[in-house]
C-alpha positions as a printed Julia matrix, in Angstrom:
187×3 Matrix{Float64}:
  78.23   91.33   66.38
  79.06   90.0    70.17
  78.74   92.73   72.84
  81.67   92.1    75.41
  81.2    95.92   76.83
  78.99   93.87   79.56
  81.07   93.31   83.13
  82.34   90.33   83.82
  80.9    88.47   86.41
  82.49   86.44   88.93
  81.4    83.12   87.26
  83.11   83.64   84.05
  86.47   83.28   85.8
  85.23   81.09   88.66
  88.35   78.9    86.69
  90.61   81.84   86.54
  91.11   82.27   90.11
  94.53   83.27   92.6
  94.66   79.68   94.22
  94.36   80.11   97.98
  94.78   76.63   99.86
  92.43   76.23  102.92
  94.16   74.03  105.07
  96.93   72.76  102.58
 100.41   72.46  101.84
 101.9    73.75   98.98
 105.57   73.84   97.35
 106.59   77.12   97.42
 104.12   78.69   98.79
 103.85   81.66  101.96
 101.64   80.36  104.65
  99.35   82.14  107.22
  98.21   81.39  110.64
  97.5    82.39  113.87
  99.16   81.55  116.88
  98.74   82.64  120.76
 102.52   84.12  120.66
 105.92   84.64  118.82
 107.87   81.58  120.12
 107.41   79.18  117.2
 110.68   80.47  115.71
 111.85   77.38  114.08
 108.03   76.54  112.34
 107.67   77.36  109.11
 104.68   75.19  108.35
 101.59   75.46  110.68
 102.41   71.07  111.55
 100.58   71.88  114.91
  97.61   74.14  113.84
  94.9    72.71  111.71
  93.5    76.67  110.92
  95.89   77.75  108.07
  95.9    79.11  104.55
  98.68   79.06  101.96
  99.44   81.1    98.83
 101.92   80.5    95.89
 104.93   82.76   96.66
 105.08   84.39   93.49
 101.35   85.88   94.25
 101.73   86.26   97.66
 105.35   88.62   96.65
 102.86   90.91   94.23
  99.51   90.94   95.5
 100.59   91.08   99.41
 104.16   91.34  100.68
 104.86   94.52   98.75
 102.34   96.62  100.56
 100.89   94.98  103.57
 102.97   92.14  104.78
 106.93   91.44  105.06
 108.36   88.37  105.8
 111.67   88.55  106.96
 114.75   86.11  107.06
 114.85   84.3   110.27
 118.73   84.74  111.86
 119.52   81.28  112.32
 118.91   80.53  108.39
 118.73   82.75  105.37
 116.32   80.39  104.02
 113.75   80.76  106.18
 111.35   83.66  106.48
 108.6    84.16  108.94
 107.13   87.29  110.71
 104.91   87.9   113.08
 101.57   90.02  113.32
  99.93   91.42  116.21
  95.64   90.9   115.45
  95.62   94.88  115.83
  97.87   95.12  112.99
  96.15   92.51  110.64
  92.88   93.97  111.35
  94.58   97.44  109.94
  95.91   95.58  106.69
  92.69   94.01  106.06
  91.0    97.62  106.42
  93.38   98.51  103.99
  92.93   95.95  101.69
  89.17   96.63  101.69
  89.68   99.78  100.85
  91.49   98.9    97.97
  88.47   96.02   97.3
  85.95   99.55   97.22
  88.04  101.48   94.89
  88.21   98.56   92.4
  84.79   98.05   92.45
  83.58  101.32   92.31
  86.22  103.9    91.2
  88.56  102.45   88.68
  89.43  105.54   87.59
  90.72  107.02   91.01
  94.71  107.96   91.29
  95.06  106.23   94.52
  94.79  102.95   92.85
  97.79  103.0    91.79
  99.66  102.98   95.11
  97.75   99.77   95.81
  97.96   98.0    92.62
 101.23   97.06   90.42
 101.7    96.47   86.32
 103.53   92.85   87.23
  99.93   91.83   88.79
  98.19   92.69   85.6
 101.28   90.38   84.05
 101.34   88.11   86.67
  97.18   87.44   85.49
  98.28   87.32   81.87
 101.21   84.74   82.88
  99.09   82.55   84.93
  95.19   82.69   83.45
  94.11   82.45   79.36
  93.39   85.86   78.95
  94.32   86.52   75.31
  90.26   85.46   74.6
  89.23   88.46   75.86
  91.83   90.83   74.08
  90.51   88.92   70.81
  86.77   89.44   71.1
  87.32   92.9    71.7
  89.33   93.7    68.94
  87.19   91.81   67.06
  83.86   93.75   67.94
  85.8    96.97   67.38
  85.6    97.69   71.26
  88.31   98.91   73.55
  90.4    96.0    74.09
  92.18   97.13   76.76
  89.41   98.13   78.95
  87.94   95.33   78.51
  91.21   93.45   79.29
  91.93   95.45   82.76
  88.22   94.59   83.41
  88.87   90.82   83.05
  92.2    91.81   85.3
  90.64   93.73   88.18
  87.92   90.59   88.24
  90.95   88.72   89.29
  92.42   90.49   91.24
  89.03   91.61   93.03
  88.57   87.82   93.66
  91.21   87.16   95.34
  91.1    90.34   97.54
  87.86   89.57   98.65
  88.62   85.81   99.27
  92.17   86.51  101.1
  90.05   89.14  103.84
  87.53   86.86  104.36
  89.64   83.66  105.07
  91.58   86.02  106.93
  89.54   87.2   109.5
  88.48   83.58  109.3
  91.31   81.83  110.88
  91.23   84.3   113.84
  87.38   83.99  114.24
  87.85   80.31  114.49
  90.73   80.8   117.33
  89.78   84.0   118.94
  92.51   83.32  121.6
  95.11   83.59  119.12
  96.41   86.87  119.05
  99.45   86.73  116.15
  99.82   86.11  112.77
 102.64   84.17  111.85
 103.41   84.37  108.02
 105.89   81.83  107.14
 108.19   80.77  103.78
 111.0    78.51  102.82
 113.06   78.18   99.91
């Protein structure tokens, strides 16, 4: 019989990742990216700054806008939506979001999780990555298919956590004179 009780390590969903483009454009997507001040009202791509990252909308909505950044609808056109972050302020959400990395890692079980994390990103993982594999080998060695599920889930979400904070206090490390984050959509 296969044991799946082990944990699942980071390289069995190396493929099953939250895309995060370095440096990239991407249809529909919410981009991030410092700038020295809040005067680039009418950008909503990063054209002039080379230091930018970009996530698909739909996981940028559930995984980020809901608790730690809002983008707002510019005036001149309901379209657009871009907001601006003092560094103090992003420092604060990445704290946060750390946090949140520690008590997935280490205390599943804790209430507070649930503030931080939302049923549609468990179905937004389901939607997105081939996860019914790991609901069938549990079932099938008469383990708890569910945990097992959430811990294919939280590996996800962990992931991209992890890689948003670091690429995050990346882009103001490489332009330490910047002292905004602009987050930026259209539709």
């Amino acid at each position: 019989m296969v044991n799946v009780s082990k944990t699942i390590s980071y390289s069995e969903i190396k493929d099953d990742r939250i895309h995060i483009g370095l440096n990239e454009y991407g249809i529909y997507s919410v981009y991030f990216f410092p700038v020295s001040a809040c005067k680039y009202q009418h950008e909503l791509r990063p054209s002039t700054n080379t230091n930018f990252i970009c996530i698909d909308r739909d996981a940028s909505m559930l995984f980020l806008e809901r608790e730690y950044f809002t983008i707002l609808a510019d005036r001149k056109c309901a379209c657009q939506y871009i907001t601006y972050y003092p560094k103090r302020e992003v420092w604060n959400i990445l704290d946060r979001l750390d946090h949140l990395v520690q008590l997935l890692q280490n205390e599943i079980d804790n209430p507070s999780l649930g503030e931080g994390l939302d049923d549609d990103m468990v179905n937004y993982c389901e939607e997105h990555f081939d996860l019914f594999f790991y609901k069938v080998v549990s079932t099938l060695a008469n383990d708890n298919a569910g945990l097992n599920y959430m811990k294919v889930n939280r590996t996800i979400i962990l992931d991209f956590y992890q890689r948003f904070i670091y690429y995050m206090r990346e882009l103001f490390m490489k332009e330490p004179c910047k002292k905004y984050l602009c987050v930026a959509a259209a539709f």
